[in-house]
BALOBA-1460 file (C-alpha; in Angstrom, 3 decimals):
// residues 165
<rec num="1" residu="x" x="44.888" y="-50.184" z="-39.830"/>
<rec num="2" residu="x" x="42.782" y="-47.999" z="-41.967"/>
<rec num="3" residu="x" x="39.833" y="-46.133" z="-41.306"/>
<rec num="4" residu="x" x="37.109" y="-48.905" z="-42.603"/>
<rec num="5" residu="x" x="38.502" y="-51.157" z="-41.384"/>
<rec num="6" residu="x" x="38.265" y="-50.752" z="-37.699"/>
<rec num="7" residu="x" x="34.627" y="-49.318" z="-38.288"/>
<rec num="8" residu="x" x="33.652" y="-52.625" z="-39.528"/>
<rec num="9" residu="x" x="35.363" y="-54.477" z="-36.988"/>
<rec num="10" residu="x" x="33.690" y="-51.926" z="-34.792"/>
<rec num="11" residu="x" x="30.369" y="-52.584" z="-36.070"/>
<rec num="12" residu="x" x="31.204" y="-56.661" z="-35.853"/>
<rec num="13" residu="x" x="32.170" y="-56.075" z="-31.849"/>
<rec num="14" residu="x" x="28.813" y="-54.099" z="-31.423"/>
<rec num="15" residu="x" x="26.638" y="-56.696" z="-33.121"/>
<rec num="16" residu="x" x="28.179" y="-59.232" z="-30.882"/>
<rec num="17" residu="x" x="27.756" y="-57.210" z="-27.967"/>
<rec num="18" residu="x" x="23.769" y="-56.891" z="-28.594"/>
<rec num="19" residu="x" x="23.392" y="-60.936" z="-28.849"/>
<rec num="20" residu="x" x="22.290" y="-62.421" z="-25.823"/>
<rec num="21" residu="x" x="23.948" y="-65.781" z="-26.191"/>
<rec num="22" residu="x" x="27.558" y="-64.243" z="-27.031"/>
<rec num="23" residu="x" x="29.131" y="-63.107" z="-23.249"/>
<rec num="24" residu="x" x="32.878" y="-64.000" z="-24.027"/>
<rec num="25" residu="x" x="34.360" y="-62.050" z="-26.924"/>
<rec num="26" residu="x" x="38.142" y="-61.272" z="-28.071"/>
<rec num="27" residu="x" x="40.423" y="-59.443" z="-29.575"/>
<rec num="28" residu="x" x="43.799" y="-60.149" z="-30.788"/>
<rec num="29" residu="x" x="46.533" y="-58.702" z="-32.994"/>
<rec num="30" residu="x" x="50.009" y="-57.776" z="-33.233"/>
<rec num="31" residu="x" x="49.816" y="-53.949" z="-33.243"/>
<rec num="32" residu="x" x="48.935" y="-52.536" z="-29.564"/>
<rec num="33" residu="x" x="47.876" y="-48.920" z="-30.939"/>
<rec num="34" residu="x" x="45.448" y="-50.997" z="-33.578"/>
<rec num="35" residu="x" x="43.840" y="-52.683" z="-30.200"/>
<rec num="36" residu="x" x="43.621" y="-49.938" z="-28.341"/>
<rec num="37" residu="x" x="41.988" y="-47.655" z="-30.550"/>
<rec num="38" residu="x" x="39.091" y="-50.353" z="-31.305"/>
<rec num="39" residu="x" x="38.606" y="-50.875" z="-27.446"/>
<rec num="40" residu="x" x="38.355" y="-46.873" z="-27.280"/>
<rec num="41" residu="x" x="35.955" y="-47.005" z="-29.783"/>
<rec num="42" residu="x" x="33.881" y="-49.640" z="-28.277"/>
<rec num="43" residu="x" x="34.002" y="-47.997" z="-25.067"/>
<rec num="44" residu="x" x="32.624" y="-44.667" z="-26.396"/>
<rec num="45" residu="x" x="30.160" y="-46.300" z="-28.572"/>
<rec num="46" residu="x" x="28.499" y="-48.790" z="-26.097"/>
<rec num="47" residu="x" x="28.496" y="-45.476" z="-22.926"/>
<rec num="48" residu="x" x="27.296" y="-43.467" z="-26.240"/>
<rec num="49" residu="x" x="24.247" y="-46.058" z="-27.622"/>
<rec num="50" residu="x" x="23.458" y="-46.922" z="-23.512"/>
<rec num="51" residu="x" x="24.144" y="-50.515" z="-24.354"/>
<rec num="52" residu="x" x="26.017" y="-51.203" z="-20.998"/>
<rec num="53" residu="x" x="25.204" y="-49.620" z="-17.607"/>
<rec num="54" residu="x" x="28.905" y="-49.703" z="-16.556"/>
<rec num="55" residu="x" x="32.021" y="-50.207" z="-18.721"/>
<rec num="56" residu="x" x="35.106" y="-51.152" z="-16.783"/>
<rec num="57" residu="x" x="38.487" y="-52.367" z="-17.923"/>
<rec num="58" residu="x" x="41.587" y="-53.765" z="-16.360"/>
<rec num="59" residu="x" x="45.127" y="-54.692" z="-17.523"/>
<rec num="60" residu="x" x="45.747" y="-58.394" z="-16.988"/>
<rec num="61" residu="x" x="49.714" y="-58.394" z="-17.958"/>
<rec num="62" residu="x" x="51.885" y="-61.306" z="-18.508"/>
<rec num="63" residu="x" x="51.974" y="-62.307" z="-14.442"/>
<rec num="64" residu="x" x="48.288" y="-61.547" z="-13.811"/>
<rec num="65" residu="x" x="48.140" y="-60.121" z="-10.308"/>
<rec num="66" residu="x" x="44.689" y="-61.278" z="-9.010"/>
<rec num="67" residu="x" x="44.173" y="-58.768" z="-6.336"/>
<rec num="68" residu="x" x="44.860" y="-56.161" z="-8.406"/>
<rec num="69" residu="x" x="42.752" y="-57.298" z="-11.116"/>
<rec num="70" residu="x" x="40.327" y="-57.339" z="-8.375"/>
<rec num="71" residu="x" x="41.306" y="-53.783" z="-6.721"/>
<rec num="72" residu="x" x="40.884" y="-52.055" z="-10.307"/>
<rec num="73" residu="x" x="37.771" y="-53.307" z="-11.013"/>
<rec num="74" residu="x" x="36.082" y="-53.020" z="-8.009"/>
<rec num="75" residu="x" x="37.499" y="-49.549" z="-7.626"/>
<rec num="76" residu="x" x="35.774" y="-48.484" z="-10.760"/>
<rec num="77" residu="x" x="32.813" y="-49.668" z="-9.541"/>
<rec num="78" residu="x" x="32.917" y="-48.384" z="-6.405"/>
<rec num="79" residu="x" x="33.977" y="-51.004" z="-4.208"/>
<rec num="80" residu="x" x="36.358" y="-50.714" z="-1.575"/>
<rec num="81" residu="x" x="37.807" y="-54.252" z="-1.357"/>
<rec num="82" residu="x" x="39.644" y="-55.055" z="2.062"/>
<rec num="83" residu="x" x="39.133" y="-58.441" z="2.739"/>
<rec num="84" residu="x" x="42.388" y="-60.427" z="2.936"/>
<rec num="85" residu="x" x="41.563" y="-63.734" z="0.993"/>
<rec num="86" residu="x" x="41.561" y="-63.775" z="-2.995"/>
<rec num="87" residu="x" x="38.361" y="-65.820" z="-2.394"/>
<rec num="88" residu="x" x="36.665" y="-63.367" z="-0.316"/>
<rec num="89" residu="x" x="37.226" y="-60.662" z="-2.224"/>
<rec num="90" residu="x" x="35.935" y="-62.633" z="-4.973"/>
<rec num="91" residu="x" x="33.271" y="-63.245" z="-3.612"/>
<rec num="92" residu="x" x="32.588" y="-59.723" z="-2.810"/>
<rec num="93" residu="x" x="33.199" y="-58.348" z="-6.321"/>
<rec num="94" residu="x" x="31.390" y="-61.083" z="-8.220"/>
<rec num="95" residu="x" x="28.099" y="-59.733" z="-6.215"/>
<rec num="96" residu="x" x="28.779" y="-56.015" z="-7.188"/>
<rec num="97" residu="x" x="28.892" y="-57.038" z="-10.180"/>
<rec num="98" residu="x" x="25.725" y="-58.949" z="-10.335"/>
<rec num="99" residu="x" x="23.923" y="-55.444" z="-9.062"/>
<rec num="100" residu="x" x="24.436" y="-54.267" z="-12.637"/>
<rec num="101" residu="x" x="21.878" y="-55.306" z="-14.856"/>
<rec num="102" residu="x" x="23.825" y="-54.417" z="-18.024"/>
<rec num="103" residu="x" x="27.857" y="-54.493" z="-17.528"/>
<rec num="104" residu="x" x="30.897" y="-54.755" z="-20.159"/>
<rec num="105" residu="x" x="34.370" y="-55.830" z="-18.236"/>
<rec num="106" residu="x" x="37.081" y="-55.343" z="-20.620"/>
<rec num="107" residu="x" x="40.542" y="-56.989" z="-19.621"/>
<rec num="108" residu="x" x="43.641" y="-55.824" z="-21.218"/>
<rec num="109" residu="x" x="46.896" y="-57.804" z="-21.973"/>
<rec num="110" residu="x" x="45.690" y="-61.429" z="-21.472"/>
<rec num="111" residu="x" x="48.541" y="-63.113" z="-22.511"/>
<rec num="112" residu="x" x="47.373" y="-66.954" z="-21.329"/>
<rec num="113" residu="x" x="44.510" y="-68.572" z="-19.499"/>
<rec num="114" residu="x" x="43.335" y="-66.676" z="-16.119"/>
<rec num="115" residu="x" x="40.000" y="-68.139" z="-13.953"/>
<rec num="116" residu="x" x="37.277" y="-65.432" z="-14.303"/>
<rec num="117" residu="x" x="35.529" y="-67.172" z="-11.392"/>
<rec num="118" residu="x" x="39.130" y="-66.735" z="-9.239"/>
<rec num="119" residu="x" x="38.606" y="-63.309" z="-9.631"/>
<rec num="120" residu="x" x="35.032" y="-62.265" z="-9.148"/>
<rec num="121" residu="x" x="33.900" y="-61.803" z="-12.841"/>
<rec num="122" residu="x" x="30.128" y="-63.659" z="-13.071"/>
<rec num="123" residu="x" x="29.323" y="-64.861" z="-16.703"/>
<rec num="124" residu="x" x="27.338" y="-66.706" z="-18.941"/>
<rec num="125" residu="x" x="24.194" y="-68.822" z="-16.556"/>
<rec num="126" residu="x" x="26.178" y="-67.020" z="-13.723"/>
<rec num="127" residu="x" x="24.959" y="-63.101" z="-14.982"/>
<rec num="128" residu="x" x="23.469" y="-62.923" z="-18.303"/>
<rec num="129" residu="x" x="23.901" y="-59.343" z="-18.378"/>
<rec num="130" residu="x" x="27.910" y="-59.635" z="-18.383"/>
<rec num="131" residu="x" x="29.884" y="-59.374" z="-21.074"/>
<rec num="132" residu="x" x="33.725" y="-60.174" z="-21.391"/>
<rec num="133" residu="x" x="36.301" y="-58.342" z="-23.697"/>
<rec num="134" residu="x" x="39.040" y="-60.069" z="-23.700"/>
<rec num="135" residu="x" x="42.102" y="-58.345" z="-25.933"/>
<rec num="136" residu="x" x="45.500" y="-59.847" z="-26.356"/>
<rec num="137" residu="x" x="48.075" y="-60.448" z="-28.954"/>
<rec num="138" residu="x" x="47.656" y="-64.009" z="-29.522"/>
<rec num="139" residu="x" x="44.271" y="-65.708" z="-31.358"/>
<rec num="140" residu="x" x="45.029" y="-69.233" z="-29.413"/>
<rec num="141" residu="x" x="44.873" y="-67.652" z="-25.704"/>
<rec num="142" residu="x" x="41.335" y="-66.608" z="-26.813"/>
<rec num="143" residu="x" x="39.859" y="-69.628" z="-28.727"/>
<rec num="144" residu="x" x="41.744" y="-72.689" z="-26.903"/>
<rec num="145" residu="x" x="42.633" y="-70.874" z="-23.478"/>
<rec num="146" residu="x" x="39.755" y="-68.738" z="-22.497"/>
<rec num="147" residu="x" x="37.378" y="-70.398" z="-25.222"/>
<rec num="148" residu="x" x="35.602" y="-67.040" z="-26.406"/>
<rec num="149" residu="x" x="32.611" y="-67.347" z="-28.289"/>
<rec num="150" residu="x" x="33.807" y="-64.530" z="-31.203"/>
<rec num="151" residu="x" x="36.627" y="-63.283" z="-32.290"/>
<rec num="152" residu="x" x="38.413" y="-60.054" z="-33.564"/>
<rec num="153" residu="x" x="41.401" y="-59.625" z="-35.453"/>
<rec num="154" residu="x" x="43.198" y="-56.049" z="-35.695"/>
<rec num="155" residu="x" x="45.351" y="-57.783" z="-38.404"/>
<rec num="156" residu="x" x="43.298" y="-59.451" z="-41.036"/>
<rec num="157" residu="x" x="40.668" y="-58.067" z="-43.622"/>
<rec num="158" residu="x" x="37.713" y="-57.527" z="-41.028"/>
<rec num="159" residu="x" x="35.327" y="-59.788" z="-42.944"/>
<rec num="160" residu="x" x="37.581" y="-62.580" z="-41.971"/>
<rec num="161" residu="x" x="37.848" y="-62.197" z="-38.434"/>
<rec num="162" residu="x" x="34.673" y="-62.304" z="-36.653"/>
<rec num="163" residu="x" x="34.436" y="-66.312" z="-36.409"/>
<rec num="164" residu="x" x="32.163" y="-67.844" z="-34.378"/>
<rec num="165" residu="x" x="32.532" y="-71.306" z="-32.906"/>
């Protein structure tokens, strides 16, 4: 992916971030390094420009392993989890969550639909102040699965692949 173009898609995921009605936002594409190097970028940029209190990030993987989804993120934000039930600890993280008034959660390797609520991850009416990166290889996980509000593509001409629905 050259140079411009992952500033621009850059600069498309930033705008997004800053709207207040956008909280579920993707990013797909074929080429793993291309991903990762525009969710580095965002990371930096958003911890750089304050735009996010906390930034924390997770690998989902193709069997998505709830309670350790849950362990990682509420590890990074300090959050011993050690209840038993997926529920409870659910629970638990979705309210240490809610104690940030500005927090990105990026998840990693989505590969199909996963419940954000089975987890702990408050969005939309739930915690305004939340906002979801979701980055996988496939467009139709994050438009017909998850039902993101934007998306990114590391693989097309960036002023194609910011759609909003």
């Amino acid at each position: 992916m050259p140079p411009e173009s992952t500033s621009i898609i850059l600069k498309e995921i930033m705008t997004a971030l800053t709207q207040p009605n956008i909280g579920l936002l993707g990013l797909y594409g074929s080429s793993n390094a291309n991903k990762e190097n525009v969710v580095e970028k965002v990371t930096r940029r958003v911890e750089r420009d304050g735009l996010f209190n906390v930034v924390v990030k997770t690998c989902v993987m193709k069997k998505p392993d709830l309670k350790r989804i849950q362990g990682e993120l509420g590890n990074a934000l300090g959050l011993q989890l050690h209840e038993k039930t997926l529920k409870e600890r659910a629970t638990r993280l979705c309210e240490r969550v809610k104690m940030e008034d500005k927090i990105l959660i990026i998840l990693h390797d989505l590969h199909g639909q996963i419940n954000l609520a089975k987890i702990g991850i408050p969005f939309g009416n739930d915690h305004k102040g939340c906002k979801i990166l979701l980055v996988t290889e496939n467009k139709e996980v994050l438009s017909h699965k998850m039902k993101t509000q934007i998306e990114f593509s590391v693989d097309e001409e960036p002023s194609s692949s910011g759609l909003i629905y």
